[in-house]
DRENLO-749120 format. One line per 4 residues: number of its first residue (from 1); their letters; for each residue x, y, z of N, C-alpha, C, O. Coordinates in nm, 2 decimals. Layout:
// residues N
NUM) A) X/Y/Z/X/Y/Z/X/Y/Z/X/Y/Z  ...
END
This chain:
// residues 159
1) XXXX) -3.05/-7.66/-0.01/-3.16/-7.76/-0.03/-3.14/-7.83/-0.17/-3.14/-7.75/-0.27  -3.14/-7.96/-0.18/-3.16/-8.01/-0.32/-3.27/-8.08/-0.33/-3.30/-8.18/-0.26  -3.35/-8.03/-0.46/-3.44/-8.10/-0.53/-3.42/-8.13/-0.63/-3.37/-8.05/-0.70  -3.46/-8.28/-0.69/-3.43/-8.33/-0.82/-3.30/-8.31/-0.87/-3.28/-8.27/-0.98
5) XXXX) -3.20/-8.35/-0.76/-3.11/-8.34/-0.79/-3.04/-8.19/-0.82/-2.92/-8.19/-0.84  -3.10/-8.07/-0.83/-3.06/-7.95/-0.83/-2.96/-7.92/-0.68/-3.00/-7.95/-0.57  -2.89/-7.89/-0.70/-2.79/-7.84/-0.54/-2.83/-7.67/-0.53/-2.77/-7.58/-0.46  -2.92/-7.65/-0.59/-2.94/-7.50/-0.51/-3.10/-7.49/-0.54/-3.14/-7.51/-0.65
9) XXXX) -3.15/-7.47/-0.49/-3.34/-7.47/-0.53/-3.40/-7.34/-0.43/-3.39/-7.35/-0.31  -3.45/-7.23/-0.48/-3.52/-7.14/-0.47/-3.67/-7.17/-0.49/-3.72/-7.19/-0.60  -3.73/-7.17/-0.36/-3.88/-7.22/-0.39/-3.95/-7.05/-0.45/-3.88/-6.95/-0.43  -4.05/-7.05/-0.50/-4.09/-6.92/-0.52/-4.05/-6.79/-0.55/-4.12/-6.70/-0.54
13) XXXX) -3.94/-6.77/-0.59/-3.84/-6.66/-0.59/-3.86/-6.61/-0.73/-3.77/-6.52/-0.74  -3.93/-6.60/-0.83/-3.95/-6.48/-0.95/-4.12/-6.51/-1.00/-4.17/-6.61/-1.04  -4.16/-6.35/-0.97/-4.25/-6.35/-1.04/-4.27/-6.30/-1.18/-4.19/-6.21/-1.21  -4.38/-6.36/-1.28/-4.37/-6.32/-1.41/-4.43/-6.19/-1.43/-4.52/-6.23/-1.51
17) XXXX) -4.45/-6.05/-1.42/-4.58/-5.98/-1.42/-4.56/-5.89/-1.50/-4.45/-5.86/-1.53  -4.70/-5.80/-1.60/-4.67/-5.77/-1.69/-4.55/-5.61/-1.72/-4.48/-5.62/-1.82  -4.53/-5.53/-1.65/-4.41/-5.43/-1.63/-4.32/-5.53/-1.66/-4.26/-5.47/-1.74  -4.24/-5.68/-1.65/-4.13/-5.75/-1.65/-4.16/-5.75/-1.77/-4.07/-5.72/-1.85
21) XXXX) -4.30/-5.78/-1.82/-4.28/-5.86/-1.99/-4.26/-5.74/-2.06/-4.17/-5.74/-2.15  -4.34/-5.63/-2.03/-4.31/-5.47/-2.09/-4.13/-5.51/-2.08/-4.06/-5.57/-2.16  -4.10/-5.45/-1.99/-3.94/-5.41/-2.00/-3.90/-5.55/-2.05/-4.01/-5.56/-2.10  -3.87/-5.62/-2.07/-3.83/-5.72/-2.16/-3.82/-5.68/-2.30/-3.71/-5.70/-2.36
25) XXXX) -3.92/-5.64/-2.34/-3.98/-5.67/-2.45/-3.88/-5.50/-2.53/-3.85/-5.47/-2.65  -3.87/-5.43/-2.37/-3.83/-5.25/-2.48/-3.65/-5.30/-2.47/-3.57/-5.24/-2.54  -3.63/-5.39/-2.39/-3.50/-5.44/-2.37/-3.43/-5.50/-2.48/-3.32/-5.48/-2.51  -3.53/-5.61/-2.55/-3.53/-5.66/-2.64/-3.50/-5.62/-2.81/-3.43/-5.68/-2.90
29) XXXX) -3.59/-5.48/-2.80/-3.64/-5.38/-2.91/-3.65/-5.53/-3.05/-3.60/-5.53/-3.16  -3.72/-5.60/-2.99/-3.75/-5.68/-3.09/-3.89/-5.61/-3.18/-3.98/-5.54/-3.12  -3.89/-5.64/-3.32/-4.05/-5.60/-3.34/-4.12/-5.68/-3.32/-4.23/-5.65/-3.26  -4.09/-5.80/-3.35/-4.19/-5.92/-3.24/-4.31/-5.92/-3.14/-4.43/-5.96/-3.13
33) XXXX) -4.19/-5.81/-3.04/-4.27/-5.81/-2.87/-4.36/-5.72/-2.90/-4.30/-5.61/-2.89  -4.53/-5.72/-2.96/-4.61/-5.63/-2.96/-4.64/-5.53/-2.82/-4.66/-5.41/-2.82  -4.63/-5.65/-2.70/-4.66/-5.58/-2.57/-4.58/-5.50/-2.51/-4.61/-5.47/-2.39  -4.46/-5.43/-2.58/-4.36/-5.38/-2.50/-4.44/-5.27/-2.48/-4.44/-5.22/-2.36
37) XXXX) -4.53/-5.21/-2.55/-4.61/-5.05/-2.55/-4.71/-5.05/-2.50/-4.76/-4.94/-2.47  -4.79/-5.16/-2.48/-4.90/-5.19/-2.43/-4.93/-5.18/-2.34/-4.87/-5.23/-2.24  -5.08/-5.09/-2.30/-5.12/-5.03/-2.16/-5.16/-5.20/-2.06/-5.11/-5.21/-1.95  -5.22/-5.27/-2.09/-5.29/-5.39/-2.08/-5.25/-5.51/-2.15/-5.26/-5.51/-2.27
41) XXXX) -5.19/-5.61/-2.08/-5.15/-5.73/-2.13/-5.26/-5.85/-2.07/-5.28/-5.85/-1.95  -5.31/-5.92/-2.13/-5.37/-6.06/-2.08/-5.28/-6.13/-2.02/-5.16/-6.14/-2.04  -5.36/-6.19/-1.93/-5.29/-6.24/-1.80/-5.25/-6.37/-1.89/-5.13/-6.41/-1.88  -5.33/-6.41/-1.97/-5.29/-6.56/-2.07/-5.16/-6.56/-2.16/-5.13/-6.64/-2.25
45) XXXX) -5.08/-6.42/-2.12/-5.04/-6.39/-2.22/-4.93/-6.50/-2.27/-4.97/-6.58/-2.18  -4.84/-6.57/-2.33/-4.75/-6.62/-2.32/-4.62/-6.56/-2.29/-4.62/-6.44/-2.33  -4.53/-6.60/-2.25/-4.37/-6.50/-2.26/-4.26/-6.57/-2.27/-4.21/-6.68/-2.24  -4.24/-6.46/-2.34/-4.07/-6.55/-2.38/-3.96/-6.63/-2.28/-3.91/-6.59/-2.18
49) XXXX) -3.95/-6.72/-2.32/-3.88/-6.82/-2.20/-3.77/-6.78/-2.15/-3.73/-6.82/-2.04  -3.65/-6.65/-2.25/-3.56/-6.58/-2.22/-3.61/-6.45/-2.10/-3.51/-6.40/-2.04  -3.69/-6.42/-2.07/-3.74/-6.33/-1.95/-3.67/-6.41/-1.80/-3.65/-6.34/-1.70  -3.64/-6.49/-1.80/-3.59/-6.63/-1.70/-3.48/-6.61/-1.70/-3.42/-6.70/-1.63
53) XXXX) -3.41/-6.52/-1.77/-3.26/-6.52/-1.82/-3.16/-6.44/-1.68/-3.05/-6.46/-1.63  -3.24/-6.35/-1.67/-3.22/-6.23/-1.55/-3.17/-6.32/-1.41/-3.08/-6.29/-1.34  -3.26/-6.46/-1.38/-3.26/-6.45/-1.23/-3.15/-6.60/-1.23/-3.08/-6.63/-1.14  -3.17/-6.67/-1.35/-3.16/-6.80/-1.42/-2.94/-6.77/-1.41/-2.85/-6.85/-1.37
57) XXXX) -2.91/-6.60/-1.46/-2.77/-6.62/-1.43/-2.73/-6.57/-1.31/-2.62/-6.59/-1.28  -2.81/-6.49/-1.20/-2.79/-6.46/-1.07/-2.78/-6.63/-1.00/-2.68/-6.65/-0.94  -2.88/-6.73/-1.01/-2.85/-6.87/-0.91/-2.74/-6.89/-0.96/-2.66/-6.94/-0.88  -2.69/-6.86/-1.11/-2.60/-6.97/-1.18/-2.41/-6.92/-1.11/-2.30/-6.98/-1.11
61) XXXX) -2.44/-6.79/-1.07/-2.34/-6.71/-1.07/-2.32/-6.79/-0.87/-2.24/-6.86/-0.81  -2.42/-6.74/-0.85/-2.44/-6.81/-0.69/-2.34/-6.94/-0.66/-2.24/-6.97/-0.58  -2.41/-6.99/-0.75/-2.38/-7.16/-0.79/-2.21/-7.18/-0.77/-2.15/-7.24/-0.67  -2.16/-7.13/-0.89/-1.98/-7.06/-0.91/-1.92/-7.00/-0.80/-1.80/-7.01/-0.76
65) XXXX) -2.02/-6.91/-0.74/-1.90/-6.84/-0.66/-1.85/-6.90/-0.53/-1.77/-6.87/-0.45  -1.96/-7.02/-0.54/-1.92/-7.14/-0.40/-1.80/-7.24/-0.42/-1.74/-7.31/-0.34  -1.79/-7.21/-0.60/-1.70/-7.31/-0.60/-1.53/-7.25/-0.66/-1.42/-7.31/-0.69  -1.56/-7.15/-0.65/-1.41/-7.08/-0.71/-1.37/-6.99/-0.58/-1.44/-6.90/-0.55
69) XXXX) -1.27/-7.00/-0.52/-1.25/-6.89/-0.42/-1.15/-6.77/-0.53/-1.07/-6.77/-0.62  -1.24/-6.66/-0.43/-1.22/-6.51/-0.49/-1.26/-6.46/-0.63/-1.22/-6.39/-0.72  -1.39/-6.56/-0.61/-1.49/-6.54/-0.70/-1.56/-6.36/-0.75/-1.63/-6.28/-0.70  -1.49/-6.36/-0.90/-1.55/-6.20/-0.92/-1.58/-6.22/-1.10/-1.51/-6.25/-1.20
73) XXXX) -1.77/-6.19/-1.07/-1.87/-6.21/-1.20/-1.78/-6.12/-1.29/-1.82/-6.14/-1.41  -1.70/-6.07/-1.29/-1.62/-6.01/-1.42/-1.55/-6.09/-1.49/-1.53/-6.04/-1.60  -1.50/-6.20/-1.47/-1.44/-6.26/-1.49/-1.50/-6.37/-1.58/-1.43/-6.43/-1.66  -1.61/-6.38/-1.58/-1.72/-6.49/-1.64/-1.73/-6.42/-1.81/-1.75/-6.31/-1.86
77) XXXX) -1.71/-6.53/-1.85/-1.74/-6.50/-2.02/-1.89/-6.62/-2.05/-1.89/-6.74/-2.00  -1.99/-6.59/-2.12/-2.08/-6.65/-2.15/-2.07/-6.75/-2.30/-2.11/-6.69/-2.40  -2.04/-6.82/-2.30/-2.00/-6.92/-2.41/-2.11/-6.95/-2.49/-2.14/-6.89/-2.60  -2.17/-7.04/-2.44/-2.35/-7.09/-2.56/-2.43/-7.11/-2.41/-2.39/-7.12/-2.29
81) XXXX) -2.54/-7.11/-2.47/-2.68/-7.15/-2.39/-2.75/-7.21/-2.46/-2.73/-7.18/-2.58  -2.84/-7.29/-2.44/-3.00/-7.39/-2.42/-3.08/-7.40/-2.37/-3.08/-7.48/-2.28  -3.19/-7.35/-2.40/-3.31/-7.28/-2.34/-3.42/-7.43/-2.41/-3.43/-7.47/-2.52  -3.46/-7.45/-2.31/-3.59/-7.52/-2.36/-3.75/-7.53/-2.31/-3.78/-7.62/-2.23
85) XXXX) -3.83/-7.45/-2.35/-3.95/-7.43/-2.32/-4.03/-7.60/-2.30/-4.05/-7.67/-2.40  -4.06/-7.63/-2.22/-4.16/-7.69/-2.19/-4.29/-7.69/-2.19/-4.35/-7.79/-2.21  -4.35/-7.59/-2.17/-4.43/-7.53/-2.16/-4.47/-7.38/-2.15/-4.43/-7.34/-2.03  -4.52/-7.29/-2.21/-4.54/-7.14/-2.14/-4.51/-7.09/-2.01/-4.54/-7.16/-1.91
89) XXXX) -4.47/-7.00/-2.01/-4.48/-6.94/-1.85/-4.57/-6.82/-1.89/-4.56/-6.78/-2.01  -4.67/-6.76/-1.79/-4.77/-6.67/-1.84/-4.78/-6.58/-1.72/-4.76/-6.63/-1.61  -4.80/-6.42/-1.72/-4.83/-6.40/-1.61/-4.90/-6.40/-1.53/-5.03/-6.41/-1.55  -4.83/-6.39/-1.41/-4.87/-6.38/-1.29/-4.81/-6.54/-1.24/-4.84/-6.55/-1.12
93) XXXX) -4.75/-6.64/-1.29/-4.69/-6.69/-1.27/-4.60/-6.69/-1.17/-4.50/-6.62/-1.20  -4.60/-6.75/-1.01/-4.46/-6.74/-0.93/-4.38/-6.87/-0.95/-4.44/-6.98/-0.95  -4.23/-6.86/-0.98/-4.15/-6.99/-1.01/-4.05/-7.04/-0.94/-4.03/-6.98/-0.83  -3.99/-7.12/-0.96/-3.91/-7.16/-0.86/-3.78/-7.20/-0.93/-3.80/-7.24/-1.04
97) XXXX) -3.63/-7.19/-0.88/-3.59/-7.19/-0.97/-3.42/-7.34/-0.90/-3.38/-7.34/-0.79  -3.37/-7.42/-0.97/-3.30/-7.51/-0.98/-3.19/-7.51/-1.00/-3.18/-7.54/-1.12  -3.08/-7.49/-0.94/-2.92/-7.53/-1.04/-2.80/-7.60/-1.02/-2.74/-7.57/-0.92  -2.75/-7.67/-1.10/-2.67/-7.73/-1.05/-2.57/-7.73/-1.15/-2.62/-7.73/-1.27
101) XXXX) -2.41/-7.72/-1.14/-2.28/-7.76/-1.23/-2.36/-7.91/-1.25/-2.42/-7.98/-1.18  -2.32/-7.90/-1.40/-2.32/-8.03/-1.43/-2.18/-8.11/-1.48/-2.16/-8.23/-1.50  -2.10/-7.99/-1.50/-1.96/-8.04/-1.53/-1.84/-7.94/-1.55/-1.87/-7.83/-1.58  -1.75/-7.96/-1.54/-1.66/-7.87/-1.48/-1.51/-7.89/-1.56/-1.47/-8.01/-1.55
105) XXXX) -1.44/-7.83/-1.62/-1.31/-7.89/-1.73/-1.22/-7.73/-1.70/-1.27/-7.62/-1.73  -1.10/-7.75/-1.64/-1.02/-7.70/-1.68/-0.90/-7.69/-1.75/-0.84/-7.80/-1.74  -0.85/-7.56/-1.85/-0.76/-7.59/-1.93/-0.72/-7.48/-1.94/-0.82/-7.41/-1.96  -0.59/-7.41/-1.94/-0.48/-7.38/-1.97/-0.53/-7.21/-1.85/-0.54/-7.09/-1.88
109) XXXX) -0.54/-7.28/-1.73/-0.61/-7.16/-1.62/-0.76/-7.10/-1.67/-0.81/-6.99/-1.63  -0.81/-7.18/-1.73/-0.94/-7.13/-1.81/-1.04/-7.26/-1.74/-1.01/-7.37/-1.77  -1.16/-7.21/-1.63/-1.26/-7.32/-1.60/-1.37/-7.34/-1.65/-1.47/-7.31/-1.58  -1.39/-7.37/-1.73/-1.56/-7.41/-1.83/-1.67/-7.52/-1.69/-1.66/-7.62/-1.62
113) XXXX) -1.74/-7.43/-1.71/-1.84/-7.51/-1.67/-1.98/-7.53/-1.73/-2.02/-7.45/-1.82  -2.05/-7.59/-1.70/-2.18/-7.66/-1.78/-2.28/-7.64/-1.66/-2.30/-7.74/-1.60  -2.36/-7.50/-1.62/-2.47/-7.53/-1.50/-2.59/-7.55/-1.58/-2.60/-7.51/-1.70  -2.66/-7.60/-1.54/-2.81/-7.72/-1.55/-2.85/-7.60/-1.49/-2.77/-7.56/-1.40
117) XXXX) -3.02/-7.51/-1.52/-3.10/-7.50/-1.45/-3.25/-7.54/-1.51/-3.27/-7.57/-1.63  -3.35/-7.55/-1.40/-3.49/-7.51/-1.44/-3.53/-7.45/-1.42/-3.46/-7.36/-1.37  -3.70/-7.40/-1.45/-3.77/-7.32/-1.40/-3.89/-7.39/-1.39/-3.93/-7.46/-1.48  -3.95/-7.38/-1.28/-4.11/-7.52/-1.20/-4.17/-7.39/-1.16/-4.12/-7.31/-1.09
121) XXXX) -4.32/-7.37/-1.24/-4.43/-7.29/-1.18/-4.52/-7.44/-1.14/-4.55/-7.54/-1.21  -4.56/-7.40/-0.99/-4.69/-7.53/-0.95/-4.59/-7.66/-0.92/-4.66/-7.75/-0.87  -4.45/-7.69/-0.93/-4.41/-7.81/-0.91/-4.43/-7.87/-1.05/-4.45/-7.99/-1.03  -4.45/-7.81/-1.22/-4.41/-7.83/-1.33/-4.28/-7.75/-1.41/-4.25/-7.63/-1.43
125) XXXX) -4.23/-7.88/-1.44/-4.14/-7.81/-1.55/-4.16/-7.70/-1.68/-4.21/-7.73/-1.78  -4.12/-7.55/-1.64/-4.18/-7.51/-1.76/-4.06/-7.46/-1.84/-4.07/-7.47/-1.96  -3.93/-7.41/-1.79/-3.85/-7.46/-1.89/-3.68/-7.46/-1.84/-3.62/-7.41/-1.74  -3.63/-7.53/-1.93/-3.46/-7.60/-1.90/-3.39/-7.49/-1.98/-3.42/-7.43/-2.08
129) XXXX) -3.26/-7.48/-1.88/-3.16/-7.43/-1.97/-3.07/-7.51/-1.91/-3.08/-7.58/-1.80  -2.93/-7.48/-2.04/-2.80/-7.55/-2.01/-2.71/-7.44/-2.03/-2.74/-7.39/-2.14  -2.61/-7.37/-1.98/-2.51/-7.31/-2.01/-2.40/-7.32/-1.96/-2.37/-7.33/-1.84  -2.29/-7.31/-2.08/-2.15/-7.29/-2.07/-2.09/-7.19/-2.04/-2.12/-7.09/-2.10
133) XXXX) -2.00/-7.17/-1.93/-1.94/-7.06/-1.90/-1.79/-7.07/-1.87/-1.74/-7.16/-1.80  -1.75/-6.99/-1.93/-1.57/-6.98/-1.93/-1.54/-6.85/-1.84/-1.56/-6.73/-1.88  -1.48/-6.90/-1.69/-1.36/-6.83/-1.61/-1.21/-6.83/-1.58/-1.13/-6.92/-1.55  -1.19/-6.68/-1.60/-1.07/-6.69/-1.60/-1.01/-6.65/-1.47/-1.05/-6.54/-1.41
137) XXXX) -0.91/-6.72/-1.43/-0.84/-6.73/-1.30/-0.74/-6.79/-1.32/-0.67/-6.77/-1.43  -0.70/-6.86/-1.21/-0.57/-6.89/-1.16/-0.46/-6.82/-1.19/-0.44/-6.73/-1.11  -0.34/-6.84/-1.32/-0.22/-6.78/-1.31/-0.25/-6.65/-1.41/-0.17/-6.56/-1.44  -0.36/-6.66/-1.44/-0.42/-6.55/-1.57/-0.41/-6.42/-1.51/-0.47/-6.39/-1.40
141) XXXX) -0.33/-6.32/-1.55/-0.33/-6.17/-1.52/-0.49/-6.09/-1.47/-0.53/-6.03/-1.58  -0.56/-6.08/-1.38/-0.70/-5.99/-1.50/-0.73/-5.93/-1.37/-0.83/-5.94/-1.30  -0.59/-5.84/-1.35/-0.61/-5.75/-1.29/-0.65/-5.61/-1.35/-0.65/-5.52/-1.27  -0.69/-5.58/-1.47/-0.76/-5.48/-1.55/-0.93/-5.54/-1.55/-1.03/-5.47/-1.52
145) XXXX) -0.92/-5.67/-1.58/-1.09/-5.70/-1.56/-1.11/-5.67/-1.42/-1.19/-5.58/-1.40  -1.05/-5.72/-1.31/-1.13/-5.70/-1.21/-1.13/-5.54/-1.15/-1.22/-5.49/-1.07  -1.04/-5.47/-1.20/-1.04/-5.33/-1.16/-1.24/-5.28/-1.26/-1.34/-5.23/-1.21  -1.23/-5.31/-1.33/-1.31/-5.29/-1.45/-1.45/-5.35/-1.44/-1.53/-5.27/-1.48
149) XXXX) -1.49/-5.44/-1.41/-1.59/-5.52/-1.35/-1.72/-5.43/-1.27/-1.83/-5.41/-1.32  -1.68/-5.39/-1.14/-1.77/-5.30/-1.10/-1.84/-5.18/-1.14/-1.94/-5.14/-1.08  -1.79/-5.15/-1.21/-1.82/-5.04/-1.31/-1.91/-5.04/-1.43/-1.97/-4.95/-1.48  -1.90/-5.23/-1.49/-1.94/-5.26/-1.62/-2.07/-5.36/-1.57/-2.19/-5.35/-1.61
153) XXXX) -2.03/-5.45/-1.46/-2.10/-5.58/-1.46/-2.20/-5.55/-1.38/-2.17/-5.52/-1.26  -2.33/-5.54/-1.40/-2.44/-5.54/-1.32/-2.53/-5.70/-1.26/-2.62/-5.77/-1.31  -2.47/-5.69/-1.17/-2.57/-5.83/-1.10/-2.63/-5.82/-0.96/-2.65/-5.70/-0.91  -2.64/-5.90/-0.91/-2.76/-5.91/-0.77/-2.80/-6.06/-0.73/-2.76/-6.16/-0.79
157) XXX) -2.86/-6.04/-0.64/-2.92/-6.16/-0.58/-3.06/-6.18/-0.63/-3.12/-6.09/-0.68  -3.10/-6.32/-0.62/-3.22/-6.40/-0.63/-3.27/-6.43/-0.47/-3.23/-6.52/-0.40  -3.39/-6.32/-0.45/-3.42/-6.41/-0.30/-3.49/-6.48/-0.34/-3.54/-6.56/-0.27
END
């Protein structure tokens, strides 16, 4: 399904709730995140726009593996990211989530790509990222990564 130009759109697919912001936050071991310990979180709470990051590279991985045959997440190197809050996401928030390649360059068996996503609670934008990702394939040896991969790389689906 595409909306707004997104080629992959998950209507309702992550909820924000407070155990996510907890484990985030012990994930994080930021001192920042006061709530990681916290019995009781206000529903107003705000949260960090990186909590989005979990489901944000599951679509993005989705996204890639339609376009690379013999597609294996081990292979993915994370380059830079661009996160932009829009607005809070708060819990109890359900979101929806958007992605699309925005651009695609290969060079020397190495594919960079650029996926665009959002994140829309209510049918508002609440926040954008951009990320770069470098795969390695074609004549590239990485038969040690991919032996290696299952063992290291943890991922999943976005229903």
């Amino acid at each position: 399904m595409t909306v707004a130009g997104y080629t992959h759109w998950m209507d309702d697919c992550y909820t924000v709730d407070s155990e996510s912001l907890r484990a985030y936050g012990r994930a994080t071991r930021s001192p920042h995140v006061p709530y990681a310990g916290s019995r009781v979180v206000p529903k107003d709470t705000p949260v960090p726009p990186l909590i989005v990051a979990d489901p944000v590279f599951k679509v993005a991985a989705r996204l890639l593996s339609e376009q690379i045959e013999g597609f294996n997440v081990g292979r993915l190197l994370h380059v830079s990211q661009t996160v932009r809050q829009v607005e809070p996401i708060r819990i109890g928030d359900v979101a929806s989530l958007g992605a699309r390649i925005a651009e695609r360059v290969t060079r020397a068996g190495i594919d960079l790509f650029t996926v665009d996503c959002v994140v829309q609670v209510d049918d508002e934008v609440r926040i954008e990222t951009s990320s770069v990702v470098a795969y390695a394939g074609g004549d590239t040896d990485t038969s040690a990564v991919d032996a290696a991969a299952p063992g290291i790389v943890m991922h999943g689906a976005v229903s």
